[in-house]
C-alpha positions as CSV (number, residue, x, y, z in Angstrom):
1,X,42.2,3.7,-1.1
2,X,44.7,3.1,-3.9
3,X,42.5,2.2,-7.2
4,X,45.0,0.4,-8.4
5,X,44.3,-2.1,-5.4
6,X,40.6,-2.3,-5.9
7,X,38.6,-5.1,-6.8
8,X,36.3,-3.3,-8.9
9,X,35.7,-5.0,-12.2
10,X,33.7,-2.2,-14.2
11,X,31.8,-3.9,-17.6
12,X,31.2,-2.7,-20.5
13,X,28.0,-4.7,-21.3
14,X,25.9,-6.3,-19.0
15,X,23.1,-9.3,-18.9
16,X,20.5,-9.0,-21.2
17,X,18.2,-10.0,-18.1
18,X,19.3,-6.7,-16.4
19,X,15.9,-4.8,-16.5
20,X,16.3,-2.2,-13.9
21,X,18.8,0.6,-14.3
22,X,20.0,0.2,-10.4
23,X,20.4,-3.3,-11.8
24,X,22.9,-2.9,-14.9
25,X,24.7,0.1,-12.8
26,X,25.4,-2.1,-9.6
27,X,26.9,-4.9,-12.3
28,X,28.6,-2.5,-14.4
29,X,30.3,-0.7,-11.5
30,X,31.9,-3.5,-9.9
31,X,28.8,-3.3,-7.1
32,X,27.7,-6.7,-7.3
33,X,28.4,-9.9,-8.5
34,X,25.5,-13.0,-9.3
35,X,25.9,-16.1,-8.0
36,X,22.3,-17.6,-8.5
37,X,19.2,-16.2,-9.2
38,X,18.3,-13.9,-6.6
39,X,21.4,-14.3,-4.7
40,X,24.6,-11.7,-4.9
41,X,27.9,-11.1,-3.5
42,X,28.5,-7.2,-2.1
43,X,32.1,-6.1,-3.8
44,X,33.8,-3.9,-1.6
45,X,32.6,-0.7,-3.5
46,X,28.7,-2.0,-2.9
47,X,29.6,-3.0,0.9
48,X,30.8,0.5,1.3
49,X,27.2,2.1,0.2
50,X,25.3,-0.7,2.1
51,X,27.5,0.2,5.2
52,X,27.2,3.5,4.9
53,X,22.9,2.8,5.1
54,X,23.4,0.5,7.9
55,X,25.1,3.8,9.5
56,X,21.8,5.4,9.2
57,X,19.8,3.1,10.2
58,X,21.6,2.2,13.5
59,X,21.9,5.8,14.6
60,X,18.2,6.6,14.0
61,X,17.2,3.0,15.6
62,X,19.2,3.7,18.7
63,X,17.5,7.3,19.3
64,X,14.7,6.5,18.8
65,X,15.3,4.3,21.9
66,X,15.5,0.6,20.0
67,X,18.3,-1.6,21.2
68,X,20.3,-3.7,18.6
69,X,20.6,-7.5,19.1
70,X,20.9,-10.2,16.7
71,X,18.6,-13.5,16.5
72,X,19.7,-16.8,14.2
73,X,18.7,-17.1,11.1
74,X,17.6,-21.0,11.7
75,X,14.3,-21.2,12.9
76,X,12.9,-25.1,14.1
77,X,9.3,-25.5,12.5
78,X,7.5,-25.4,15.8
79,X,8.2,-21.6,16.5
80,X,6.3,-21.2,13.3
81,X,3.7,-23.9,13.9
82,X,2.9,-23.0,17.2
83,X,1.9,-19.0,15.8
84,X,0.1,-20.9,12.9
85,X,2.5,-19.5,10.0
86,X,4.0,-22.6,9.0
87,X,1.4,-23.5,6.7
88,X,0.1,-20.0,5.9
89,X,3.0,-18.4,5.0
90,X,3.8,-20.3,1.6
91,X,6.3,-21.6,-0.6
92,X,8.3,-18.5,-0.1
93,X,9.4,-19.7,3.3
94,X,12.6,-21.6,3.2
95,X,12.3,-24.7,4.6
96,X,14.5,-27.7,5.3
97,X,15.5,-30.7,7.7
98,X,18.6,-31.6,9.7
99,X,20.4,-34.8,9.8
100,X,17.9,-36.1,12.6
101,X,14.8,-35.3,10.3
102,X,14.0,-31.9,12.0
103,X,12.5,-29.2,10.2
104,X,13.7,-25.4,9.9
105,X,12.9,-22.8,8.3
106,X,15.6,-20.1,7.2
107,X,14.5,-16.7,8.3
108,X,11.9,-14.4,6.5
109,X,10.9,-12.7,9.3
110,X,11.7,-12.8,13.3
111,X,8.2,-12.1,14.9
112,X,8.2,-16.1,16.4
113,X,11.8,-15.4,17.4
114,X,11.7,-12.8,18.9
115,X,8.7,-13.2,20.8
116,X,9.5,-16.4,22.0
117,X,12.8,-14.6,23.7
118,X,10.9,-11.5,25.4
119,X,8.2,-14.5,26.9
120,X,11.1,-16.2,28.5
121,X,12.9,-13.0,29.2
122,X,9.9,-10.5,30.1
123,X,7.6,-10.9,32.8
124,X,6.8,-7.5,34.4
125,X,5.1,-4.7,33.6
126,X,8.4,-2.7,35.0
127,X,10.0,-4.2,32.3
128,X,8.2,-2.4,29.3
129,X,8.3,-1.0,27.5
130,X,11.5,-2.6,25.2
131,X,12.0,-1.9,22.1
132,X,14.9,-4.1,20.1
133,X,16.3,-4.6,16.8
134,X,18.7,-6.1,14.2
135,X,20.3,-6.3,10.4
136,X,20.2,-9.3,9.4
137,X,20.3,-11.8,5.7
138,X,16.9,-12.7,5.4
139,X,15.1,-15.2,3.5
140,X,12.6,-15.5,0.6
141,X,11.8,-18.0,-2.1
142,X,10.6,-15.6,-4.5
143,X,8.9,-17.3,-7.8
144,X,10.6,-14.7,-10.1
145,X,13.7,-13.1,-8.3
146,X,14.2,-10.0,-10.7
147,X,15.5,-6.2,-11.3
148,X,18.7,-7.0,-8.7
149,X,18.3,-6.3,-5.4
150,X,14.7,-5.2,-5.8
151,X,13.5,-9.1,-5.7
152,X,16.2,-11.3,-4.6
153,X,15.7,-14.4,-2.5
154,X,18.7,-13.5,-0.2
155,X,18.5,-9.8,1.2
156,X,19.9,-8.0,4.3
157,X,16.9,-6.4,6.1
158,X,16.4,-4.2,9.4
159,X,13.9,-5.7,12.0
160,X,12.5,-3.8,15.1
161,X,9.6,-4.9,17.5
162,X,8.7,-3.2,20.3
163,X,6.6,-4.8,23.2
164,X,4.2,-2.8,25.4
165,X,1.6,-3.3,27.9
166,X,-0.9,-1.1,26.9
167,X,-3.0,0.1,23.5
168,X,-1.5,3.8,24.4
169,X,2.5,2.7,24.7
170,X,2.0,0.8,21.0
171,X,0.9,3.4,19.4
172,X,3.8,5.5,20.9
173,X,6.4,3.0,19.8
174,X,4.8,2.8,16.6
175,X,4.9,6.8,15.9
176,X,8.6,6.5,17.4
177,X,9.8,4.3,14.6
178,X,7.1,5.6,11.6
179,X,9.2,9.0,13.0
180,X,12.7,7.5,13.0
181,X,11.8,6.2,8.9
182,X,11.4,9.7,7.5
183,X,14.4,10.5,8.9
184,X,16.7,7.4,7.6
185,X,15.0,8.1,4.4
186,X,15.1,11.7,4.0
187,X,19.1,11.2,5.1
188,X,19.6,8.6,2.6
189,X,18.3,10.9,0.0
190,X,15.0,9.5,-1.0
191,X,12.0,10.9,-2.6
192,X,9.4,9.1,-0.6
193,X,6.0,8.6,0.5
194,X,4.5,7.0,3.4
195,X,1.3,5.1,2.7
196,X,-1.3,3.4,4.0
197,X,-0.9,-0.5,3.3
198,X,-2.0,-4.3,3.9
199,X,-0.4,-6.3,6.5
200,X,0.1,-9.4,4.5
201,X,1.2,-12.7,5.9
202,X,2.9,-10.2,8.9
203,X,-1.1,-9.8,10.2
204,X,-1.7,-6.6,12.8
205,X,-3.1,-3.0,11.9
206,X,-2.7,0.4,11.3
207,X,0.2,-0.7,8.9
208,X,1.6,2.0,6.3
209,X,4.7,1.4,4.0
210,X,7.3,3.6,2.8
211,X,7.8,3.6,-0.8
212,X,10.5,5.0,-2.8
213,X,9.4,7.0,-6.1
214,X,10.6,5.2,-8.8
215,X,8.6,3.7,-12.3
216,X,10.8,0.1,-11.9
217,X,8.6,0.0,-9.0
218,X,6.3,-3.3,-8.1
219,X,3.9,-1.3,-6.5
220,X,1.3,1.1,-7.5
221,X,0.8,4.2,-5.2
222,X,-3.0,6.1,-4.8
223,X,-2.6,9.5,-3.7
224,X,-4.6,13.0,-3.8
225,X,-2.4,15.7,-4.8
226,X,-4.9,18.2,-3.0
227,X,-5.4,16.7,0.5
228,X,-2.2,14.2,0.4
229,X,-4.4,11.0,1.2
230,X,-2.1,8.1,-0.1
231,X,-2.4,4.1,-0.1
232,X,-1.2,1.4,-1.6
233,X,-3.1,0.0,-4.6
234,X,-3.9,-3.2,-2.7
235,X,-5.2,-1.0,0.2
236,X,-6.4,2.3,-1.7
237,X,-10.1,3.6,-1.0
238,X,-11.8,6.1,-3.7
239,X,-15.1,7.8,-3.6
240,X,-18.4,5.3,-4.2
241,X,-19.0,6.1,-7.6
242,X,-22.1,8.1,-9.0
243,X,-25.0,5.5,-10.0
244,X,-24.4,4.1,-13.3
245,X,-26.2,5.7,-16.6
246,X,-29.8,5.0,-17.7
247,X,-29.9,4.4,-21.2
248,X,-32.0,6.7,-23.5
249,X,-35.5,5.6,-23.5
250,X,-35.2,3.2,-20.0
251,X,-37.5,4.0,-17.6
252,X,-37.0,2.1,-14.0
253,X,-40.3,-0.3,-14.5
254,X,-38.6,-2.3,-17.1
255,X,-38.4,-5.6,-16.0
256,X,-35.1,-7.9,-17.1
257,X,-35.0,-8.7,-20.9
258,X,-32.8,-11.5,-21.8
259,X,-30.9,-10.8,-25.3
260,X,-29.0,-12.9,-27.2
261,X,-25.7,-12.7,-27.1
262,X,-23.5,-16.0,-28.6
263,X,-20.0,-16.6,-27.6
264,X,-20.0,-13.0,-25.9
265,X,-17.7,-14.2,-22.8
266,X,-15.9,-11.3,-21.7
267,X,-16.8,-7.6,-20.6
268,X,-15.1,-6.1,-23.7
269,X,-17.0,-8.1,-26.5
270,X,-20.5,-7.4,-24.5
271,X,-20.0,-4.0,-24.8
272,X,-19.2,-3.7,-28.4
273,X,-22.2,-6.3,-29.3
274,X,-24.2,-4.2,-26.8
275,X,-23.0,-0.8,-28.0
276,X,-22.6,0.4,-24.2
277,X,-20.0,1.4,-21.9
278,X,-18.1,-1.1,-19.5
279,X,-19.8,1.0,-16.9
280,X,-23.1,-0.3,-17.4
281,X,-22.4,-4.0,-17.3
282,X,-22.4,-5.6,-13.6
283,X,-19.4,-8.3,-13.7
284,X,-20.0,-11.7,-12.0
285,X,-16.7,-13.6,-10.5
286,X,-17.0,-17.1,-9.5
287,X,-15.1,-18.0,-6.8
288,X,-14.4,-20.8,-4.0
289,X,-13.9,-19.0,-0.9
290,X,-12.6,-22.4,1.0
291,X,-14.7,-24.7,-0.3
292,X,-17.8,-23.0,-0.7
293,X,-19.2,-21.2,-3.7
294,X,-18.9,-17.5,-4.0
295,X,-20.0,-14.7,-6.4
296,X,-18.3,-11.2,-6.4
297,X,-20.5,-8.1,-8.1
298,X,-18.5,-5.4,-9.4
299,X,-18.7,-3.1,-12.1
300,X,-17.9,-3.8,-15.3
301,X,-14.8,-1.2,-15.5
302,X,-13.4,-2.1,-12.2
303,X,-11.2,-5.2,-11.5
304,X,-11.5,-7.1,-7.8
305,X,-9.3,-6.6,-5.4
306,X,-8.4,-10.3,-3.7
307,X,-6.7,-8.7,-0.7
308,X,-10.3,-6.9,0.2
309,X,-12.0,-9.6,-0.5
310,X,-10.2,-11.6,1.6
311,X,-10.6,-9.3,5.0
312,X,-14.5,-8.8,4.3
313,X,-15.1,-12.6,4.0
314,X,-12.8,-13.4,6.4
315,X,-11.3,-16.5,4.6
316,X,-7.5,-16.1,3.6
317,X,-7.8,-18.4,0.3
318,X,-9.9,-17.9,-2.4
319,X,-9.7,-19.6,-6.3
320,X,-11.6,-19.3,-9.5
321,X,-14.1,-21.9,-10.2
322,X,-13.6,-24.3,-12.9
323,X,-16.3,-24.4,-15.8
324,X,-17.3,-27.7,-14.7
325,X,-17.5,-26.4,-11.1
326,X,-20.0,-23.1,-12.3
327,X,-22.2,-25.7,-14.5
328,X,-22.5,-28.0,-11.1
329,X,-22.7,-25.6,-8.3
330,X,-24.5,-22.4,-10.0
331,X,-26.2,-23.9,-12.7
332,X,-24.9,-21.3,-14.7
333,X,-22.5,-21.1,-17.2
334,X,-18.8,-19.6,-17.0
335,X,-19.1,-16.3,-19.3
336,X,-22.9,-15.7,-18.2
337,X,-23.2,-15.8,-14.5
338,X,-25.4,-12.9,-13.4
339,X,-26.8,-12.2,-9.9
340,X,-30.7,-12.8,-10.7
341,X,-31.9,-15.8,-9.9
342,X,-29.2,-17.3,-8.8
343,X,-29.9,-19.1,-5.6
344,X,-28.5,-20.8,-2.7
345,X,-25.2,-19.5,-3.1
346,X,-23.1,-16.5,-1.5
347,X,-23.5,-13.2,-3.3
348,X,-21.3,-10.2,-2.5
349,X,-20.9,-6.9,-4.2
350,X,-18.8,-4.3,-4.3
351,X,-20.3,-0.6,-4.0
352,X,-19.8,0.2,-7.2
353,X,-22.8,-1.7,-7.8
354,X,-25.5,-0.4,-5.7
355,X,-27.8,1.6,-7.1
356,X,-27.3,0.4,-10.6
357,X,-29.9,0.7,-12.9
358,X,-31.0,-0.5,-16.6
359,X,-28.1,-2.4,-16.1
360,X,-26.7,-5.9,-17.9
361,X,-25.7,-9.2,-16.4
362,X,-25.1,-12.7,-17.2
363,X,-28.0,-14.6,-17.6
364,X,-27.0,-18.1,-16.4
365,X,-27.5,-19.6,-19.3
366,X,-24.9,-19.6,-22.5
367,X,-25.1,-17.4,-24.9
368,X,-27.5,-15.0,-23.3
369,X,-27.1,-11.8,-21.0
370,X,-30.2,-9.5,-19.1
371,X,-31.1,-6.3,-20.0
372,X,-32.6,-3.7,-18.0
373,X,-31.4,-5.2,-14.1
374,X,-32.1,-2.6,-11.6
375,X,-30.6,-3.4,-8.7
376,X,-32.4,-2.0,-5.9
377,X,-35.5,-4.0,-7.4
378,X,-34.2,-6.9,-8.7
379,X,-31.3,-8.1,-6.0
380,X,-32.4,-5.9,-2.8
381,X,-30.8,-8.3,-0.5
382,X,-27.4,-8.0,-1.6
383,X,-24.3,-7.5,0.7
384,X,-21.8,-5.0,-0.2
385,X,-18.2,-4.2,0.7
386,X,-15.5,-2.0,-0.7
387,X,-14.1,-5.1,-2.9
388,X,-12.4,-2.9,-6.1
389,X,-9.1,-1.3,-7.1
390,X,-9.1,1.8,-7.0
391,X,-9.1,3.3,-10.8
392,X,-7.1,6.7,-11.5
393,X,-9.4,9.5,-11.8
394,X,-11.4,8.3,-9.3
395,X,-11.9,10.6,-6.6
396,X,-10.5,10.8,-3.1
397,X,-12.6,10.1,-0.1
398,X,-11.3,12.6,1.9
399,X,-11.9,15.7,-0.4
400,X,-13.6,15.3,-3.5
401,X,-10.3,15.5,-5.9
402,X,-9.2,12.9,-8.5
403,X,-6.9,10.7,-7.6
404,X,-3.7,10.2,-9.0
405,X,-1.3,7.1,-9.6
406,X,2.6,6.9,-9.2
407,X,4.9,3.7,-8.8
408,X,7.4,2.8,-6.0
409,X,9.5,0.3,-4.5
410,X,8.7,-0.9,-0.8
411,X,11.5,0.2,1.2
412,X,9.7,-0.1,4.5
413,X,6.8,-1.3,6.4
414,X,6.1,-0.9,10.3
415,X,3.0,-2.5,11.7
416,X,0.8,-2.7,15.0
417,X,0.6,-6.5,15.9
418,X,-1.2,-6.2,18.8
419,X,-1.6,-9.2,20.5
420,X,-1.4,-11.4,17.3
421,X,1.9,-13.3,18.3
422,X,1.9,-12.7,22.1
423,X,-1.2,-14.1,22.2
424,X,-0.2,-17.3,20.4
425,X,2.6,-17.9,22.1
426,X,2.4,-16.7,25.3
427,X,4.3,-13.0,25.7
428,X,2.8,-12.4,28.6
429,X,3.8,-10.1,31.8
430,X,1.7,-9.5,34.7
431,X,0.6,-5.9,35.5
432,X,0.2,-4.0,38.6
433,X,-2.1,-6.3,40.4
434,X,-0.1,-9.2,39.4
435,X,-2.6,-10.5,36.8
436,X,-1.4,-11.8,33.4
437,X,-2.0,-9.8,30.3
438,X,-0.7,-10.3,26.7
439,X,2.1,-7.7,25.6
440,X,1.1,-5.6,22.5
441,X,3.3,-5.6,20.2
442,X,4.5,-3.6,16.9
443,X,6.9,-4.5,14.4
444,X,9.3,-2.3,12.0
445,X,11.1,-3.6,8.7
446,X,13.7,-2.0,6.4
447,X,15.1,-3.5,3.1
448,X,18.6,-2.2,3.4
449,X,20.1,-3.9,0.3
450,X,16.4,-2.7,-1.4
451,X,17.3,0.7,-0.2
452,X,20.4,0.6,-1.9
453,X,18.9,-0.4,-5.4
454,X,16.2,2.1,-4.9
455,X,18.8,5.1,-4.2
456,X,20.1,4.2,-7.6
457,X,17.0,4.3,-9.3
458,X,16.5,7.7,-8.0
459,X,20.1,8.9,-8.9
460,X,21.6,7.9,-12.0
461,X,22.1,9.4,-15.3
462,X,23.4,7.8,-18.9
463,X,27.1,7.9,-17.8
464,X,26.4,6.4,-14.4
465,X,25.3,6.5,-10.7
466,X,25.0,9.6,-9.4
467,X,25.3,8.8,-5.0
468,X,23.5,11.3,-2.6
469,X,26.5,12.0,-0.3
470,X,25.9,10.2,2.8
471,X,25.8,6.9,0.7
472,X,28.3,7.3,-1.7
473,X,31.4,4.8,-0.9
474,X,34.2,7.2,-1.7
475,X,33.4,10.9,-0.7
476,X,36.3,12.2,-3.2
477,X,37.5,10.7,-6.0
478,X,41.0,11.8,-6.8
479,X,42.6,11.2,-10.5
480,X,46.2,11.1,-11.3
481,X,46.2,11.8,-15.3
482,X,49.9,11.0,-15.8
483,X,50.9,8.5,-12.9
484,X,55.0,8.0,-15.1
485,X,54.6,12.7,-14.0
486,X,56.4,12.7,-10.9
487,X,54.8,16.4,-10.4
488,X,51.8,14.8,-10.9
489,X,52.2,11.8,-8.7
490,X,54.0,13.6,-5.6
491,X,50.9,16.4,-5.8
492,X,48.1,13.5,-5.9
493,X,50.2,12.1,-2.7
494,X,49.7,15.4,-0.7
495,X,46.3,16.1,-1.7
496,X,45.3,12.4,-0.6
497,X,47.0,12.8,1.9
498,X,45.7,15.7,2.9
499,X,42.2,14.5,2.3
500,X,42.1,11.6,4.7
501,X,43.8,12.8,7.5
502,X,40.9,15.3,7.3
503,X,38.3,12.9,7.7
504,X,37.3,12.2,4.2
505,X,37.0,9.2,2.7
506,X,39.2,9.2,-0.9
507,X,39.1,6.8,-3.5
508,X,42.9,8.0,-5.4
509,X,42.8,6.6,-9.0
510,X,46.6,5.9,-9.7
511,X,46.1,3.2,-12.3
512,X,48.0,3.2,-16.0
513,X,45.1,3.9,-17.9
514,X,44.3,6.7,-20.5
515,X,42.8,9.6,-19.0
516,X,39.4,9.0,-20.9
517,X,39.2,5.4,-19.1
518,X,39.4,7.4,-15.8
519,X,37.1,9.8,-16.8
520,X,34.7,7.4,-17.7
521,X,35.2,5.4,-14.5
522,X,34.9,8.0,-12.4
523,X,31.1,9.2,-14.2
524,X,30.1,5.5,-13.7
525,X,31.2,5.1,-10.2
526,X,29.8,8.5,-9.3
527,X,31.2,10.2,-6.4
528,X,30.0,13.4,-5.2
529,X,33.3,15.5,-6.3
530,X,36.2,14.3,-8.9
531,X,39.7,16.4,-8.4
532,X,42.3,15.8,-11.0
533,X,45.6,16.4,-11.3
534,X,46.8,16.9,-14.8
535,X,48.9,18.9,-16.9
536,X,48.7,22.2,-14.4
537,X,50.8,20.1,-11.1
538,X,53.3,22.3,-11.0
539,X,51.1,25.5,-10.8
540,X,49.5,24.0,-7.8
541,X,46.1,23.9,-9.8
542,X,44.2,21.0,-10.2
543,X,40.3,20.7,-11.9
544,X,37.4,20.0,-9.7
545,X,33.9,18.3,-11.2
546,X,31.0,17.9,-8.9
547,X,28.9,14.7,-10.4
548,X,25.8,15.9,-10.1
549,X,25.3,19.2,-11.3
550,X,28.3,18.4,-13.8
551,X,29.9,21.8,-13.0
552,X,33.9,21.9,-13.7
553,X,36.0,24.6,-12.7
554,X,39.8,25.1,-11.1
555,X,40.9,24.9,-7.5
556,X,44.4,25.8,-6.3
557,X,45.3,23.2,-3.9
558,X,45.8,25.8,-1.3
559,X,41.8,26.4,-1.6
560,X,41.0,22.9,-1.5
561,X,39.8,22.0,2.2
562,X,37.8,25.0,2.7
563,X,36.5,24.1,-0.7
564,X,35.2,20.8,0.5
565,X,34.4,21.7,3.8
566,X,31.9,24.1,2.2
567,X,30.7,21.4,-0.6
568,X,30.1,18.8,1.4
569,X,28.6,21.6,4.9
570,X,26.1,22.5,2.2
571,X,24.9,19.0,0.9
572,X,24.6,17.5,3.6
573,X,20.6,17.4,3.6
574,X,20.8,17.1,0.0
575,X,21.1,14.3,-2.0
């Protein structure tokens, strides 16, 4: 491609609002353009990339024995009714009617689809298993779109399910694809990490995400750098901590003092009134788990974690009470709830609790708080679950060590549904013996434009992006210094020429710009190797600059396929 001919409008200064470095680079570049929050056009140089990860995502799909297809992205509201998402999923599903007053949803996700399709398509046992996928524009009414492509509410996305007839073939098609990711990944030239993860509105098991290294990221990574246990936050499971300090002087007969403690609402004014640590104070949260009351225990250092919550109740909404609500329900008092003598209403507590001794709660009444609350004596019927987020420095479950934090960006999820959608909408197939069962199922997501924001992230530098080779849009770019030099101009020809009939893919800068433009746009764009011809044409010499290791040095044009036969033979597992 001639440059010259390239819609690539590089900036100079980009949108104030353009947090994330993949973000400013893809709209200084000429990548992409916005048209509404959230929503971008793909220039040609930014198709290119995303084309190139499409590449990689089709060839390890279809060896790993998935089958591409492609499902509308118009769904009618009684697919999504009739699994029971319709209402559950949110305001993040896009929804709207047709001129006869029918409802749709645009697509966020295919399981209804695509289940649907194998129930009217799939009725033996001979037939699985079948594994089948697609890239396709997905969906999402995101509150905040932000950082780009990171959070947008229109985003191109790989889907893969696989349907099989027994617990054993799932987990086979599931190790297939969690297989197939490190590979796409690892080609694309991410540092990642697969980790254990919630299921979300998706629903199933066994569910780990991939996440892509990067401190833009959303998401918060738990991992042991001894045994290599890792989680999400949301997800994450540390050591039950060692019981909470006595204080000096406590003995375990004490029975609960109540101190006065005015206008002493929150954990962090207790503890300087108190003169103790966070540690020692046991943290009431009132909640409405549906409609009825609830009370969550934890310590007073550790924050909840909804999402546990959630699964150890069972009840997929939960809110804060309102102060009126705590005074009517709990006679208590919103700032001084505490577990003792509270009565008739649900009490749950997190581990971090039990065993705590000559600790402080609420007192449900204002302005005062208990000393001396042993737990084990005072509340011995409590409940408890692992309700917490994790805290760094805790230590792993698996080996003792402390944990460690890190950030990333969710770049991939794959999930065992099990019979969560077959069930609900009849994806059955009869077995051996002609009796009906429901197909297990498993489900496998990529953010492809995410993927290409996250490369970025990982592979940039102050002049510009830096592309792991198997992404980058141009292989080669080739600069003509003095395009008015005929030497110059006839020797760019034959080396272009020479280039592309050799398989490589060459952007040929033949603008009429100064040679420090070019320069400049070349750093930005950030192909793996820059070749100029300049001022040593008629020597046959030109200068040759690989972008990321910033090396320079000359090439006689003779040299130059073997040269980048060799460069490119020897990056290709490389980023």
């Amino acid at each position: 491609m001639r440059q010259q001919h390239l819609l690539n409008p590089t900036l100079r200064d980009v949108p104030a609002d353009a947090e994330a470095a993949s973000h400013r680079l893809m709209l200084r570049a000429g990548l992409i353009r916005q048209l509404s929050s959230g929503i971008y056009s793909y220039l040609p140089l930014g198709l290119k990339a995303l084309r190139h990860i499409q590449r990689i995502v089709q060839e390890e799909m279809n060896a790993a024995g998935a089958q591409e297809m492609l499902m509308p992205a118009l769904h009618p509201s009684e697919l999504w009714k009739e699994s029971g998402r319709w209402d559950i999923y949110g305001p993040e599903l896009m929804r709207l009617e047709d001129r006869h007053g029918r409802e749709f949803a645009l697509g966020a996700t295919h399981e209804e689809v695509i289940t649907t399709l194998i129930r009217d398509e799939i009725q033996s046992y001979k037939k699985l298993p079948v594994r089948l996928y697609q890239i396709q524009t997905k969906f999402r009414d995101e509150r905040r779109p932000r950082f780009g492509l990171l959070r947008g509410r229109e985003f191109l996305m790989k889907d893969a399910y696989s349907f099989d007839r027994s617990a054993i073939g799932m987990d086979e098609s599931y190790m297939r694809m969690y297989d197939a990711y490190h590979r796409i990944f690892t080609r694309a030239g991410l540092q990642f990490r697969a980790v254990e993860a919630d299921s979300g509105a998706i629903g199933g098991t066994d569910t780990h995400e991939f996440m892509a290294l990067a401190e833009v990221g959303e998401d918060t990574i738990v991992h042991c750098p001894a045994c290599g246990y890792a989680a999400n936050l949301e997800k994450a499971v540390g050591a039950i901590p060692a019981n909470s300090e006595i204080a000096a002087g406590a003995t375990h007969d004490q029975t609960p003092e109540k101190v006065h403690t005015p206008q002493t609402t929150s954990i962090k004014q207790l503890s300087q009134l108190l003169r103790i640590q966070p540690k020692r104070i046991i943290k009431s949260i009132a909640l409405k788990a549906g409609s009825a009351p609830l009370v969550v225990l934890l310590r007073g250092d550790y924050e909840l974690n909804e999402i546990k919550l959630k699964q150890a109740i069972g009840i997929d909404r939960i809110d804060m009470m309102t102060e009126e609500e705590i005074e009517s329900e709990l006679q208590s008092a919103a700032g001084f709830i505490g577990p003792v003598g509270l009565h008739k209403v649900r009490v749950i507590a997190d581990h971090s609790v039990q065993c705590m001794s000559n600790a402080v709660t609420g007192a449900n009444e204002r302005d005062y708080h208990l000393l001396h609350v042993d737990v084990n004596r005072d509340l011995p019927e409590l409940t408890y679950s692992d309700l917490r987020n994790v805290a760094e420095g805790d230590l792993c479950i698996h080996c003792g060590n402390k944990l460690a934090f890190a950030k990333g960006i969710e770049i991939g999820h794959v999930f065992k549904l099990g019979t969560k959608y077959s069930a609900k909408l009849g994806a059955t197939f009869n077995d051996d013996k002609g009796t009906a069962e429901p197909m297990l199922m498993g489900c496998y997501g990529i953010g492809i434009s995410r993927m290409l924001a996250a490369i970025i992230e990982q592979n940039y530098d102050d002049r510009g992006i830096i592309w792991p080779h198997a992404i980058a849009p141009y292989a080669i770019h080739l600069l003509t210094v003095q395009v008015l030099d005929e030497v110059q101009m006839k020797l760019s020809l034959d080396i272009y020429t020479a280039l592309t009939q050799s398989g490589y893919d060459v952007l040929w800068d033949d603008r009429e710009e100064r040679a420090g433009v070019k320069f400049n746009d070349a750093d930005l764009l950030g192909f793996p190797i820059r070749l100029t011809v300049g001022k040593k044409a008629a020597e046959q010499v030109i200068e040759c600059k690989e972008r990321r290791s910033g090396e320079q040095y000359e090439l006689t044009v003779p040299d130059l396929l073997a040269h980048c036969q060799a460069f490119f033979n020897s990056n290709m597992r490389r980023p």
